[in-house]
C-alpha positions in Angstrom: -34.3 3.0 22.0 -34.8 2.3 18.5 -34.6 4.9 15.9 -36.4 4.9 12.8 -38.4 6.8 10.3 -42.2 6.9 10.1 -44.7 8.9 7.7 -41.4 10.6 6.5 -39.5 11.0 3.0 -36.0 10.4 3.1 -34.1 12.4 0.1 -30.6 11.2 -0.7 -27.5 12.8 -3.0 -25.0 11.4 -4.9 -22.9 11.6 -7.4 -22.2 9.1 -10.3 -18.5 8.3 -11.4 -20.2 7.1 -14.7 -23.7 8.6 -16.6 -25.9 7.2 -18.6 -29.2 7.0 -20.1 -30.8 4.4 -17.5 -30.3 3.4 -14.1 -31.5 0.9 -10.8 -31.4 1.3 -7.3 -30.0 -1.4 -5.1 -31.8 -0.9 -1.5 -30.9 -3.3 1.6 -32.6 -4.2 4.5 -29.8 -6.6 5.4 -29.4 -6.2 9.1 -32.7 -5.4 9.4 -34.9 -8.0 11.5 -38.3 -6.8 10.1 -39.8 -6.1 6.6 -40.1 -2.2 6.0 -42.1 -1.0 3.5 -41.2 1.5 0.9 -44.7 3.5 0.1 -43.3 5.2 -3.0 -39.7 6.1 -4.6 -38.0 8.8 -7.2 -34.9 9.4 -8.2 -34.3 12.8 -10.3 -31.1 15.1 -11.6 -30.4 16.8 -8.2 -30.4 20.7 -8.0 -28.9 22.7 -4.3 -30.0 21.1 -0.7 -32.8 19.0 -0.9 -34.2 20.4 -4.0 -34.3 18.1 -7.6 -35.3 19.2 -11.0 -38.7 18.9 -11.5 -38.8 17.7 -15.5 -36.3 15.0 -14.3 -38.5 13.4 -11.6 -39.0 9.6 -12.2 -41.1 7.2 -10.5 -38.9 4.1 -9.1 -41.1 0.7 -9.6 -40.0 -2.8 -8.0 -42.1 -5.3 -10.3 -43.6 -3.1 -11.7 -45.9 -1.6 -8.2 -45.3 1.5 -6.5 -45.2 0.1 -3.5 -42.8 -2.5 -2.0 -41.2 -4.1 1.2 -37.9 -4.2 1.8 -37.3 -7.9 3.2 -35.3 -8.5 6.7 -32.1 -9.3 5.9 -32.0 -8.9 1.9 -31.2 -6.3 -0.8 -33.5 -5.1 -3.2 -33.2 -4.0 -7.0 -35.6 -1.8 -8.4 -36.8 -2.1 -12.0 -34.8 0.0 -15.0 -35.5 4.2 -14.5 -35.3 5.9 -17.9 -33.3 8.8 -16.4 -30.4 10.7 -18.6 -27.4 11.8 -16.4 -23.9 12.9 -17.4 -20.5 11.8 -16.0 -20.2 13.1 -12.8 -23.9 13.9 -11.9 -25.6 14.4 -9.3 -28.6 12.4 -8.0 -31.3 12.5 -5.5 -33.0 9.5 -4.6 -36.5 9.8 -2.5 -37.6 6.9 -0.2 -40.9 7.5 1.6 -41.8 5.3 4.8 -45.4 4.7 5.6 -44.9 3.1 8.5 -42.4 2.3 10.9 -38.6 2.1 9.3 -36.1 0.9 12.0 -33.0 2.2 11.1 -31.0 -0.6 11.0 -29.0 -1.1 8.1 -27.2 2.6 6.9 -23.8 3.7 6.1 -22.9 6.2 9.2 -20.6 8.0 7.6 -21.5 9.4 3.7 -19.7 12.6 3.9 -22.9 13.6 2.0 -26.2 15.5 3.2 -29.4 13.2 3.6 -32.7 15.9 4.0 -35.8 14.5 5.8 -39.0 15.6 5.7 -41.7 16.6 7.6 -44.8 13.5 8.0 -45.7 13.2 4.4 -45.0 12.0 0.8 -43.2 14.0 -0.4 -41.0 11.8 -3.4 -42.4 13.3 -5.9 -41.9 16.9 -4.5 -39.2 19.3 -6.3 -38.6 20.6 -2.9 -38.7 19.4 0.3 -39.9 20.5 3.2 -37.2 19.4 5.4 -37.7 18.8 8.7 -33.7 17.7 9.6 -30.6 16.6 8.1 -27.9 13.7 8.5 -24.5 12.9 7.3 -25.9 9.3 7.4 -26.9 7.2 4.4 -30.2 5.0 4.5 -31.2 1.6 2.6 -29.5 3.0 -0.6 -26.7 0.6 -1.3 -26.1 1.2 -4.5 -26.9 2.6 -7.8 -26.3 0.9 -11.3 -26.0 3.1 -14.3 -26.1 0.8 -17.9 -22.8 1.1 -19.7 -21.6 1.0 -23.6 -19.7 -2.1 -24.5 -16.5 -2.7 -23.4 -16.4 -0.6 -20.6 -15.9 -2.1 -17.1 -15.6 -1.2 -12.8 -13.0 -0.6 -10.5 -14.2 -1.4 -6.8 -12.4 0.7 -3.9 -12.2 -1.9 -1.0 -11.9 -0.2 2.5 -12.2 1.4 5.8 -13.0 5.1 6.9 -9.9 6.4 4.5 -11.5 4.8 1.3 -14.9 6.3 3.0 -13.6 10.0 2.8 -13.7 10.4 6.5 -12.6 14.0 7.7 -13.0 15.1 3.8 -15.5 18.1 3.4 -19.3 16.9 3.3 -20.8 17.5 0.5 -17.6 18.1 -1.5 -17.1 14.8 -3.1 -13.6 14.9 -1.8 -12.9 11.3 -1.2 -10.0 9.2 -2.8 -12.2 7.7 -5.3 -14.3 10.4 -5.8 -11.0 12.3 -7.0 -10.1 9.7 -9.1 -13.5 9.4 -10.7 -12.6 13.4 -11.4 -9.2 12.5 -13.4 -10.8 9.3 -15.1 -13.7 11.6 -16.6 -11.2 13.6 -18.4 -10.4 11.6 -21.2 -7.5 9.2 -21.6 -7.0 6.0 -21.6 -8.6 5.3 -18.4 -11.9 7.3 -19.6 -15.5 5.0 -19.1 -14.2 3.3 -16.3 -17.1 3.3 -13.5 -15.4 3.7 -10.0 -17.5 2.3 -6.6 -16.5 3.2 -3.8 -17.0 0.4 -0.7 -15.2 2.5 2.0 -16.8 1.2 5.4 -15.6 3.7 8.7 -14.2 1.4 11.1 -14.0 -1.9 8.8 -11.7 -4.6 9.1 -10.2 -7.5 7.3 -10.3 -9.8 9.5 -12.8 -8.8 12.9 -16.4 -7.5 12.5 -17.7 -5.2 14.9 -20.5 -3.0 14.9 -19.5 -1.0 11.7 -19.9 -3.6 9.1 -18.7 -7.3 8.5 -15.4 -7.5 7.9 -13.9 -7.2 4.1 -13.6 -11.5 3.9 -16.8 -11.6 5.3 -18.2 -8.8 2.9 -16.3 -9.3 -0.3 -19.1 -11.2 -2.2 -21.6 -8.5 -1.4 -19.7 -5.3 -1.7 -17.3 -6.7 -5.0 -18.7 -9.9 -6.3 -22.3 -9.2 -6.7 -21.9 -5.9 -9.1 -21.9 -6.4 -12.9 -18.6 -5.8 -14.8 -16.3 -5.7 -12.1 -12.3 -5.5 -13.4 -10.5 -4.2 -11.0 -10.3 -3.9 -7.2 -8.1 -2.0 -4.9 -7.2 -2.9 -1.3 -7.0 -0.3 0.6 -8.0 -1.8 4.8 -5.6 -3.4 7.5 -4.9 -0.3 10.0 -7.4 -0.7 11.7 -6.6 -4.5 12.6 -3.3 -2.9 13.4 -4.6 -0.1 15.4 -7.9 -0.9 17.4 -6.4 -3.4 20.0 -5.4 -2.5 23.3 -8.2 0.7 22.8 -11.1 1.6 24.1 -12.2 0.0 20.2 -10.7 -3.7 20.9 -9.1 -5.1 23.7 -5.8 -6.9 23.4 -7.5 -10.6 22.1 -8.5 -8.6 18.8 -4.7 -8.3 18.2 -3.7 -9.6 14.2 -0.4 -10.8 13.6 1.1 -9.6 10.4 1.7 -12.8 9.3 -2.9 -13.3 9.2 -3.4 -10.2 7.8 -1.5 -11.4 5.0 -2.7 -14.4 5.2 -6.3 -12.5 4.0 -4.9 -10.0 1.5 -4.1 -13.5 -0.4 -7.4 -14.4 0.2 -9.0 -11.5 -1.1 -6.5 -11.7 -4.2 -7.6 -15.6 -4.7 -11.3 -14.3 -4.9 -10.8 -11.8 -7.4 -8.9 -13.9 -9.2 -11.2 -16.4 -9.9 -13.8 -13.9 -10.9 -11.3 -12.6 -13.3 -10.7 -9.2 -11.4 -6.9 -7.9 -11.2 -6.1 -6.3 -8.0 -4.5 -3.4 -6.8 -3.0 -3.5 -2.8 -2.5 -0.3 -1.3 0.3 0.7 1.1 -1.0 1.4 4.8 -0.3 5.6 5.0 1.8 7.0 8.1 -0.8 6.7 11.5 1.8 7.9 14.0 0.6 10.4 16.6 -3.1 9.6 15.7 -5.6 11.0 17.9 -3.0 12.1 20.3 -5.0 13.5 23.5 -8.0 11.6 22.8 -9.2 8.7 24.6 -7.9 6.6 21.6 -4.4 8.0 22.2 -3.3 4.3 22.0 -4.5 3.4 18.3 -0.9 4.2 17.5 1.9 2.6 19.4 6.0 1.8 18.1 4.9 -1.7 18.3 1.9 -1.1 16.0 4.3 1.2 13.6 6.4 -2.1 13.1 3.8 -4.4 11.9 2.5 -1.4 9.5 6.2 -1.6 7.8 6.0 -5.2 8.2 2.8 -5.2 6.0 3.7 -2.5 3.7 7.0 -4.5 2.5 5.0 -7.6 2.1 2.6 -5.5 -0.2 5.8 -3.9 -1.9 7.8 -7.0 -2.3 5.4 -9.7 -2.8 4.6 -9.7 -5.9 1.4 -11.2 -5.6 -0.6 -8.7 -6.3 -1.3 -7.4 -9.8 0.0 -3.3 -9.1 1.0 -1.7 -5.9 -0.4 1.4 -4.8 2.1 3.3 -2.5 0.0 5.3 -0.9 2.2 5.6 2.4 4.7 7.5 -0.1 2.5 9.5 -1.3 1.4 10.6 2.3 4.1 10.5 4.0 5.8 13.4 5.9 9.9 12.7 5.2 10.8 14.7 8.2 8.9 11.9 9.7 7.8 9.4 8.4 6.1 7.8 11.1 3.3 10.7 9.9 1.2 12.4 7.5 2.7 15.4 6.0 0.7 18.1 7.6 -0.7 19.4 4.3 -2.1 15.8 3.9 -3.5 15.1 7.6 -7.3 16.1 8.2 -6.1 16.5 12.0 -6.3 13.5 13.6 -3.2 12.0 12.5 -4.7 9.0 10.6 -7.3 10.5 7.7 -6.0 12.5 5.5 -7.3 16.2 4.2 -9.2 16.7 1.3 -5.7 17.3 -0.1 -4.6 14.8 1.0 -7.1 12.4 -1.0 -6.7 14.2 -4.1 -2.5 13.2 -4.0 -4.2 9.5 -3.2 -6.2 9.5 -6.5 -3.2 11.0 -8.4 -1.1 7.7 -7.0 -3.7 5.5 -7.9 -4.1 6.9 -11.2 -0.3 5.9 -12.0 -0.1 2.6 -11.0 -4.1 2.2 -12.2 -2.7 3.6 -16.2 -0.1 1.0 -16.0 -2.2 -1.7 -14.8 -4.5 -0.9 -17.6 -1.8 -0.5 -20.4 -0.3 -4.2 -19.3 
């Protein structure tokens, strides 16, 4: 059965690392295998639930019309909003389907509330008369806020920890959405944008149903956004972890020696776009979802090629700045695990506490990155 949205509006949060005056929506249909038409679209200053500001509403134009289709397969920019928002604000952005909308392309897991309305159009409504809620996100892919001169983005490359997974919805609590909080205080690090490309379930090297893998995706979700100067690396447990589960059978298994074999791919891509990199240590997994059917994500064999990787990454030297995020996670009782304080409960994503210690880390080896 195919899900999908029909006569409905869609009304999305989210919060900007950056602000500024004016701003465009990147939509996507990409995995979509029909065109889906978008009957009218707003973005506003967001107020609680699915409510916006009223004075703030703006009509969203593609070319100029109303009215547009999302082509199978392809993102879509709108034209420049006129919309003022500060550092750190919150957005909503209102997407109403006239017909039909297979959902098809959509991030599962935003950590962030998604309202949906009644049958109606309701975009230009300061409330919403909502009919249900997700934790899904749907055809937003991104949004671009202008910048002053000289300012540039960091891109957070990754899989469900980058993504905020078992972080508290609605609470911005992610890695990057913490570091976005200690950038915006001032510094030297202050006017950097931060984008967070955290796919649940992503890979570097194997694509699955939860998003092409980071080689396959690195043009898209790194190359194609303006300004880019910095990307961190944060993905490779789960090429570690998902064979021999009920996620991967055993011919999915990665030898350490290809998964670094693509970290120096990804770092050869950045390079030539003029983008440092920053690799991330893989945190502690051991014990991870213990009881559960995946009971055998974590394994001694699998703990081995973790080290294995995180001493390439240490050692290397061939990235521009190392992120030790296993230290920073680690439990030194045992430091096979998270430190308790730092695991969400599973034994693999770490607590909302957890991710705020991860943007602390980054922000050290980020200032001296910067600085050099």
């Amino acid at each position: 059965m195919l899900y999908g949205f029909h006569r409905q509006t869609v009304r999305q949060v989210l919060r900007l690392s950056r602000g500024g005056e004016r701003l465009r929506l990147r939509l996507s249909n990409e995995y979509g295998a029909s065109p889906i038409r978008i009957g009218a679209a707003t973005v506003a200053v967001a107020a609680k639930g699915g409510a916006v500001e009223a004075a703030s509403i703006r009509q969203v134009t593609f070319g100029g019309e109303k009215q547009t289709d999302l082509a199978p397969g392809a993102p879509l920019l709108s034209d420049v909003v006129d919309l003022a928002v500060a550092d750190l604000g919150q957005i909503a952005v209102s997407l109403y389907f006239p017909d039909f909308a297979p959902i098809e392309t959509y991030h599962y897991e935003a950590q962030q509330t998604a309202y949906i309305s009644e049958f109606g159009d309701f975009a230009e409504a300061p409330e919403l008369p909502v009919q249900q809620t997700s934790t899904s996100r749907y055809f937003l892919s991104a949004v671009l806020v202008e910048s002053g001169p000289g300012s540039g983005s960091l891109v957070c490359l990754g899989d469900s920890i980058t993504d905020g997974f078992g972080s508290t919805v609605d609470g911005n609590a992610r890695w990057p959405d913490r570091l976005a909080e200690r950038l915006a205080t001032g510094g030297r690090l202050s006017g950097i944008g931060v984008l967070n490309q955290g796919i649940g379930g992503n890979r570097v090297l194997a694509s699955r149903a939860r998003g092409a893998n980071a080689l396959a995706r690195f043009d898209r979700d790194v190359l194609s956004f303006p300004n880019v100067r910095w990307i961190s690396v944060l993905e490779g447990i789960n090429d570690i972890g998902w064979p021999e589960t009920m996620l991967a059978g055993g011919q999915e298994a990665v030898a350490v020696e290809s998964l670094i074999a693509a970290y120096r791919q990804l770092i050869a891509r950045a390079r030539l776009n003029g983008i440092k990199v920053l690799l991330g240590t893989l945190p502690p997994f051991g014990g991870a979802f213990e009881g559960q059917p995946l009971k055998t994500f974590y394994s001694a064999s699998k703990e081995r090629d973790r080290q294995a990787v995180n001493a390439w990454i240490r050692t290397s030297g061939e990235a521009d700045a190392v992120v030790d995020f296993e230290r920073a996670l680690t439990d030194p009782a045992n430091p096979s695990k998270l430190l308790a304080a730092f695991d969400c409960g599973d034994g693999l994503h770490p607590s909302d506490d957890g991710y705020a210690e991860m943007a602390k880390m980054f922000e050290s080896a980020f200032e001296g990155l910067v600085a050099s």
